[in-house]
C-alpha positions, 0 to 999 in steps of 0.5 A: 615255217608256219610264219611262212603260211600266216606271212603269204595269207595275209599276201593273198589277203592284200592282193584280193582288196587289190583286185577287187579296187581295181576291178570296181575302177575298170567297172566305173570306166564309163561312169560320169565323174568317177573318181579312181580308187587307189589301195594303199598297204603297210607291212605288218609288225616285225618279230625282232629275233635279235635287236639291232644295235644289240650287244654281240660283245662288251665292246661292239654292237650288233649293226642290224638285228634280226627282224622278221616281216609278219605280213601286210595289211591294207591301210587304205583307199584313197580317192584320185580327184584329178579332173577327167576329160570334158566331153560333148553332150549338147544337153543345156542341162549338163554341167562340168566343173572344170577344175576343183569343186562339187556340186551340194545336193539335198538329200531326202532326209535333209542332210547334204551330199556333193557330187560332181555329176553335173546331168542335170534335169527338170522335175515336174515342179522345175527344180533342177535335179540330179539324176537321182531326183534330188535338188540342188541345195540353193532350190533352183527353178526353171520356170515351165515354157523356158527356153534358150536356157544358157548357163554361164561359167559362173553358174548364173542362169538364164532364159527366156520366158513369154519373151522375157530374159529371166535369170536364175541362180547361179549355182554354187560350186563348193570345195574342201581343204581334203576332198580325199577325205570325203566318204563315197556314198554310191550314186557318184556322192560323197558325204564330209567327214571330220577329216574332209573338213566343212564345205567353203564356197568358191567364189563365182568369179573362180568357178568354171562351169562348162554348159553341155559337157560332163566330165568323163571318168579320171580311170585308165584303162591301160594302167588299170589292167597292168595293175591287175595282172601285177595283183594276179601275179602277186597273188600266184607268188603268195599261193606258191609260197604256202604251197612251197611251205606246205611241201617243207613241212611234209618232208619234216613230218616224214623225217622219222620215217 
Protein backbone atom coordinates (compact mmCIF):
# COMPACT_ATOMS: atom_id res chain seq x y z
CA UNK A 1 0.00 0.00 0.00
CA UNK A 2 2.72 2.40 0.58
CA UNK A 3 3.56 1.89 -3.38
CA UNK A 4 0.18 3.05 -3.65
CA UNK A 5 0.65 6.63 -2.05
CA UNK A 6 4.46 7.25 -4.07
CA UNK A 7 2.40 5.74 -7.49
CA UNK A 8 -0.71 8.49 -7.08
CA UNK A 9 2.03 11.30 -6.23
CA UNK A 10 3.86 11.14 -8.81
CA UNK A 11 0.13 10.83 -10.69
CA UNK A 12 -0.63 14.37 -9.36
CA UNK A 13 2.92 15.26 -9.95
CA UNK A 14 2.40 14.64 -13.78
CA UNK A 15 -0.94 16.40 -13.95
CA UNK A 16 0.33 19.63 -12.29
CA UNK A 17 3.10 19.91 -15.45
CA UNK A 18 -0.08 19.02 -17.39
CA UNK A 19 -1.90 22.01 -16.30
CA UNK A 20 0.63 24.18 -15.97
CA UNK A 21 1.46 23.65 -19.94
CA UNK A 22 -1.97 24.00 -20.65
CA UNK A 23 -2.31 26.94 -18.91
CA UNK A 24 0.60 28.91 -20.43
CA UNK A 25 -0.99 27.65 -24.13
CA UNK A 26 -4.43 29.40 -23.07
CA UNK A 27 -2.44 32.46 -21.41
CA UNK A 28 -0.59 33.02 -25.08
CA UNK A 29 -4.03 32.35 -26.98
CA UNK A 30 -3.39 36.07 -28.31
CA UNK A 31 0.22 35.98 -28.75
CA UNK A 32 1.62 36.63 -32.31
CA UNK A 33 3.16 33.40 -33.66
CA UNK A 34 2.95 31.31 -30.56
CA UNK A 35 3.30 28.06 -30.85
CA UNK A 36 1.46 25.33 -28.75
CA UNK A 37 3.18 23.09 -26.04
CA UNK A 38 2.39 19.80 -25.79
CA UNK A 39 3.54 17.32 -22.35
CA UNK A 40 4.22 14.36 -23.50
CA UNK A 41 4.73 11.60 -20.23
CA UNK A 42 6.16 7.95 -19.82
CA UNK A 43 5.39 5.23 -17.15
CA UNK A 44 8.03 5.03 -14.70
CA UNK A 45 10.02 1.45 -14.08
CA UNK A 46 8.04 -1.63 -13.31
CA UNK A 47 8.86 -3.62 -9.95
CA UNK A 48 8.63 -7.08 -11.57
CA UNK A 49 7.14 -9.75 -8.44
CA UNK A 50 7.28 -12.52 -10.91
CA UNK A 51 9.29 -12.48 -14.11
CA UNK A 52 7.31 -13.57 -17.38
CA UNK A 53 8.21 -16.28 -19.16
CA UNK A 54 9.46 -17.46 -15.39
CA UNK A 55 9.12 -21.12 -14.68
CA UNK A 56 6.16 -22.17 -12.87
CA UNK A 57 7.04 -25.75 -13.62
CA UNK A 58 9.65 -28.07 -15.18
CA UNK A 59 7.95 -28.27 -18.19
CA UNK A 60 5.90 -24.80 -18.40
CA UNK A 61 6.33 -21.32 -18.18
CA UNK A 62 4.62 -18.55 -16.44
CA UNK A 63 2.73 -16.61 -19.75
CA UNK A 64 2.83 -12.99 -18.20
CA UNK A 65 4.61 -12.19 -14.96
CA UNK A 66 3.86 -9.99 -12.61
CA UNK A 67 4.97 -6.58 -13.15
CA UNK A 68 4.04 -3.67 -11.10
CA UNK A 69 3.72 0.24 -12.67
CA UNK A 70 5.66 2.60 -10.21
CA UNK A 71 4.20 5.76 -11.56
CA UNK A 72 4.73 8.36 -14.54
CA UNK A 73 7.19 11.07 -14.90
CA UNK A 74 7.05 13.98 -17.70
CA UNK A 75 9.17 13.13 -20.74
CA UNK A 76 8.79 15.92 -22.41
CA UNK A 77 7.32 19.32 -23.99
CA UNK A 78 7.41 19.56 -27.62
CA UNK A 79 6.39 22.45 -29.72
CA UNK A 80 3.12 22.17 -32.54
CA UNK A 81 4.88 24.37 -35.28
CA UNK A 82 1.75 23.99 -37.61
CA UNK A 83 0.94 27.48 -39.21
CA UNK A 84 -1.76 29.47 -37.43
CA UNK A 85 -4.45 31.59 -39.06
CA UNK A 86 -3.40 34.79 -41.14
CA UNK A 87 -5.01 37.86 -39.96
CA UNK A 88 -5.24 41.62 -41.18
CA UNK A 89 -3.13 44.43 -39.68
CA UNK A 90 -2.82 47.10 -42.96
CA UNK A 91 0.75 47.73 -41.07
CA UNK A 92 3.40 47.77 -44.45
CA UNK A 93 5.70 46.56 -41.81
CA UNK A 94 3.97 43.37 -40.52
CA UNK A 95 5.13 40.41 -41.83
CA UNK A 96 3.66 36.54 -42.03
CA UNK A 97 5.53 33.57 -43.13
CA UNK A 98 3.09 31.46 -44.82
CA UNK A 99 4.29 28.07 -44.58
CA UNK A 100 7.59 26.66 -42.82
CA UNK A 101 10.32 29.43 -41.89
CA UNK A 102 11.56 32.15 -38.95
CA UNK A 103 12.94 35.04 -39.21
CA UNK A 104 17.36 35.52 -37.82
CA UNK A 105 17.12 38.40 -35.22
CA UNK A 106 20.37 39.66 -33.85
CA UNK A 107 20.55 39.47 -30.35
CA UNK A 108 22.47 42.36 -28.14
CA UNK A 109 25.26 40.34 -27.62
CA UNK A 110 25.84 39.11 -30.77
CA UNK A 111 24.35 35.57 -30.84
CA UNK A 112 21.50 34.88 -32.92
CA UNK A 113 17.77 33.97 -32.39
CA UNK A 114 14.83 33.32 -34.93
CA UNK A 115 11.19 33.95 -34.48
CA UNK A 116 8.22 34.08 -36.48
CA UNK A 117 7.04 37.56 -35.00
CA UNK A 118 6.80 39.30 -38.23
CA UNK A 119 5.76 43.10 -36.39
CA UNK A 120 8.23 44.78 -37.68
CA UNK A 121 9.19 48.36 -37.07
CA UNK A 122 11.84 51.26 -37.99
CA UNK A 123 14.43 52.32 -35.17
CA UNK A 124 15.67 55.70 -35.35
CA UNK A 125 18.37 54.80 -37.60
CA UNK A 126 16.13 52.75 -39.91
CA UNK A 127 16.75 49.54 -39.33
CA UNK A 128 13.89 47.30 -39.14
CA UNK A 129 13.47 45.78 -35.92
CA UNK A 130 11.40 43.39 -34.02
CA UNK A 131 9.56 44.37 -31.45
CA UNK A 132 12.13 44.00 -28.79
CA UNK A 133 14.41 46.74 -30.62
CA UNK A 134 16.70 43.96 -32.07
CA UNK A 135 17.60 43.93 -35.88
CA UNK A 136 17.00 41.56 -38.36
CA UNK A 137 20.32 39.82 -39.03
CA UNK A 138 20.93 41.04 -42.96
CA UNK A 139 21.08 44.67 -41.25
CA UNK A 140 18.17 46.08 -43.46
CA UNK A 141 17.51 49.86 -43.84
CA UNK A 142 14.55 51.75 -44.73
CA UNK A 143 15.80 55.18 -45.58
CA UNK A 144 14.07 58.15 -43.51
CA UNK A 145 11.10 59.93 -45.87
CA UNK A 146 10.40 56.33 -47.73
CA UNK A 147 7.23 55.71 -48.75
CA UNK A 148 4.59 53.12 -50.39
CA UNK A 149 6.93 50.59 -48.67
CA UNK A 150 5.69 47.09 -50.63
CA UNK A 151 7.29 44.14 -49.70
CA UNK A 152 7.08 41.15 -51.93
CA UNK A 153 6.32 37.42 -51.20
CA UNK A 154 10.13 36.88 -51.64
CA UNK A 155 10.99 39.59 -48.82
CA UNK A 156 12.59 42.07 -51.55
CA UNK A 157 11.65 45.55 -50.61
CA UNK A 158 10.67 48.35 -52.22
CA UNK A 159 9.93 52.40 -51.99
CA UNK A 160 9.89 55.43 -52.87
CA UNK A 161 12.30 58.07 -51.92
CA UNK A 162 12.49 61.87 -53.35
CA UNK A 163 10.64 60.28 -56.30
CA UNK A 164 12.74 57.24 -56.93
CA UNK A 165 11.84 53.56 -56.49
CA UNK A 166 14.40 52.02 -54.02
CA UNK A 167 14.73 48.67 -53.24
CA UNK A 168 16.19 46.89 -50.08
CA UNK A 169 16.84 43.29 -48.95
CA UNK A 170 15.07 40.90 -49.47
CA UNK A 171 14.73 39.49 -46.40
CA UNK A 172 15.83 35.81 -45.50
CA UNK A 173 13.44 33.41 -44.15
CA UNK A 174 15.39 30.21 -42.78
CA UNK A 175 14.32 26.53 -41.62
CA UNK A 176 15.25 23.48 -39.64
CA UNK A 177 15.59 19.68 -40.36
CA UNK A 178 14.01 19.72 -36.45
CA UNK A 179 12.12 23.11 -35.73
CA UNK A 180 10.99 21.04 -32.60
CA UNK A 181 14.03 21.03 -31.21
CA UNK A 182 14.68 24.34 -31.05
CA UNK A 183 14.84 25.90 -27.52
CA UNK A 184 11.65 28.85 -26.43
CA UNK A 185 13.86 31.84 -25.46
CA UNK A 186 10.68 34.02 -24.11
CA UNK A 187 9.73 37.16 -26.33
CA UNK A 188 8.24 34.79 -29.34
CA UNK A 189 12.42 33.51 -30.10
CA UNK A 190 13.61 30.28 -30.20
CA UNK A 191 17.69 29.64 -29.96
CA UNK A 192 19.05 26.15 -31.94
CA UNK A 193 20.43 23.51 -30.02
CA UNK A 194 22.39 20.51 -31.18
CA UNK A 195 19.23 18.68 -32.11
CA UNK A 196 17.67 21.39 -34.10
CA UNK A 197 20.39 21.27 -36.37
CA UNK A 198 22.10 24.47 -38.27
CA UNK A 199 20.03 26.96 -39.96
CA UNK A 200 19.32 26.39 -44.03
CA UNK A 201 18.11 29.53 -46.10
CA UNK A 202 15.01 28.81 -48.24
CA UNK A 203 15.33 29.63 -51.25
CA UNK A 204 13.70 33.25 -52.17
CA UNK A 205 11.58 31.57 -54.74
CA UNK A 206 9.91 29.23 -52.20
CA UNK A 207 9.18 31.80 -49.35
CA UNK A 208 5.94 33.38 -48.81
CA UNK A 209 5.82 36.54 -47.02
CA UNK A 210 2.32 38.01 -46.68
CA UNK A 211 2.83 41.98 -46.18
CA UNK A 212 0.34 43.59 -43.73
CA UNK A 213 -0.71 40.05 -42.10
CA UNK A 214 0.83 38.32 -38.59
CA UNK A 215 0.30 35.06 -37.98
CA UNK A 216 -2.16 34.46 -35.29
CA UNK A 217 -1.48 31.88 -32.38
CA UNK A 218 -1.70 27.79 -33.48
CA UNK A 219 -3.62 27.37 -29.81
CA UNK A 220 -7.39 26.11 -29.50
CA UNK A 221 -9.12 27.30 -27.15
CA UNK A 222 -11.65 24.62 -27.15
CA UNK A 223 -9.16 21.54 -27.17
CA UNK A 224 -7.24 23.62 -24.60
CA UNK A 225 -9.94 23.52 -22.00
CA UNK A 226 -10.91 19.77 -22.56
CA UNK A 227 -7.44 19.24 -21.72
CA UNK A 228 -7.72 21.02 -18.38
CA UNK A 229 -10.66 19.51 -17.17
CA UNK A 230 -8.99 15.99 -18.14
CA UNK A 231 -5.69 16.94 -16.00
CA UNK A 232 -8.18 18.50 -13.27
CA UNK A 233 -10.10 15.10 -13.33
CA UNK A 234 -6.81 12.97 -13.42
CA UNK A 235 -5.64 14.80 -10.83
CA UNK A 236 -8.83 14.27 -8.12
CA UNK A 237 -8.52 10.54 -9.12
CA UNK A 238 -4.65 10.44 -7.86
CA UNK A 239 -5.71 12.43 -4.67
CA UNK A 240 -8.62 9.71 -4.01
CA UNK A 241 -6.17 7.20 -4.66
CA UNK A 242 -3.82 8.64 -1.64
CA UNK A 243 -6.88 9.49 0.34
CA UNK A 244 -8.31 5.51 -0.32
CA UNK A 245 -4.59 4.19 0.53
CA UNK A 246 -4.48 6.61 3.52
CA UNK A 247 -7.82 5.16 4.86
CA UNK A 248 -6.46 1.26 4.23
CA UNK A 249 -3.50 1.77 6.24
CA UNK A 250 -5.57 2.99 9.12
CA UNK A 251 -7.81 0.01 9.27
CA UNK A 252 -4.41 -1.78 9.59
CA UNK A 253 -2.86 0.14 12.05
CA UNK A 254 -6.44 -0.47 14.04
CA UNK A 255 -6.28 -4.30 13.33
CA UNK A 256 -4.73 -4.81 17.01
CA UNK A 257 -7.21 -3.05 18.73
Amino acid sequence: MIRGLYTAAAGMNAQQHQIDVTSNNIANVNTTAFKQDRAEFQDLMYESLNFTAGSTSESTENPTGINVGLGVRIAGIQKNFLQGSLKQTGNPLDLAIEGNGFFEITLPNGDTAYERNGAFKVDSEGALVNAQGYPLAQGITIETGATDISISQNGLISYMLDGTLTQAGPIQVFNFANSAGLSPAGNSMYTITETSGDPVEIENANVKLRQGMLESSNVKLVNEMVDLITAQRAYEANSKSITTTDTMLGQVNQLKR
